[in-house]
N, C-alpha and C positions, 0 to 999 in steps of 0.2 A: 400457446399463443405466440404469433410472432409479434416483436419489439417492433417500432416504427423505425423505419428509413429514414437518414437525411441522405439528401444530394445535395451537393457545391457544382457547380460549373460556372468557371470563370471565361469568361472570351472577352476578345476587343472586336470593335466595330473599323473597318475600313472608315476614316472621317469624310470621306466623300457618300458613302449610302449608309451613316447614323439617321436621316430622317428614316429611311426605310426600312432600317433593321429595326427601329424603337416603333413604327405601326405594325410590324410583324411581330415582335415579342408582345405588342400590347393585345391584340386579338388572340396570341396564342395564351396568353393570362387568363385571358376570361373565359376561353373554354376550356382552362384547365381547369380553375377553380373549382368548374362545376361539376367534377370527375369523382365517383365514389372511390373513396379512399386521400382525396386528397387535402391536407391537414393548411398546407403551407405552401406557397408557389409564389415569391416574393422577389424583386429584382433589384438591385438595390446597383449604383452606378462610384465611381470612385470620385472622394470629393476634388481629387486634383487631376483627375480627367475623363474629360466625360464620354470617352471611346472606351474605357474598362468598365467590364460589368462583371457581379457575380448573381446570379441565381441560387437565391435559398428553396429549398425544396423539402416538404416532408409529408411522408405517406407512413399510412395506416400499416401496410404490410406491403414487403416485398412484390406480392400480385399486383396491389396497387400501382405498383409503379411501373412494374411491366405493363397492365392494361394500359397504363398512359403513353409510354412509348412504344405502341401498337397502333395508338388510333391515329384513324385517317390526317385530322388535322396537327397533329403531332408530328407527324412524318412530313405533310408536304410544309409545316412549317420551316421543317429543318434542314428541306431539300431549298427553299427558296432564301433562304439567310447563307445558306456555304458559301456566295462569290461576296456577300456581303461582311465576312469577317477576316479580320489581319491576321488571324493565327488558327490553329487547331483549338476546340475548345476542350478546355483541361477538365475532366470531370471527374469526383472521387464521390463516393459511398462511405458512409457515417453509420453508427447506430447510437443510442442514446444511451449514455453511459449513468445509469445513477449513482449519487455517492455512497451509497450500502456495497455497490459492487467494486470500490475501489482499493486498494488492498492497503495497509498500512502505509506502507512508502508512499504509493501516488498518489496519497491524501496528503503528502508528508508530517506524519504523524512519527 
């Protein structure tokens, strides 16, 4: 059985189309949510500026996740937010680490 996924992707909004990067991320929330396999799809904005964002993410299984960046509105969400952000968005892959699997030392024990 695979372990769930987390995603982080952090990006900033160009402060001239924040109104329309935040109704584009907000429709692409709600049909994410609805997505088999999807756990977690949470946006959360930086308390000292409100052009950084990070996206929490978590899925069921790896498939999961690809089925979501497959689907149509997935895709042309991501195609209409690119002239709308100040940088490349940073994105890493995570898995769930429980504390049985952590070895003496990184418990630091």
């Amino acid at each position: 059985m695979s372990s769930p996924v987390v995603v982080l992707a952090f990006f900033r909004a160009k402060p001239e189309h924040l109104a329309e990067l935040c109704a584009a991320l907000a429709e692409l929330i709600r049909a994410t949510r609805r997505e088999p396999g999807c756990l977690r799809y949470d946006l959360h904005v930086a308390a000292d500026d409100p052009t950084s964002f990070v996206m929490i993410e978590q899925w069921a299984t790896p498939a999961a996740l690809e089925f979501h960046m497959a689907q149509p509105h997935t895709q042309a969400a991501f195609a209409k937010m690119s002239d709308w952000l100040a940088e490349k968005v940073q994105v890493s892959r995570w898995t769930v680490c429980e504390l049985h699997q952590l070895t003496s030392a990184q418990r630091g024990i």
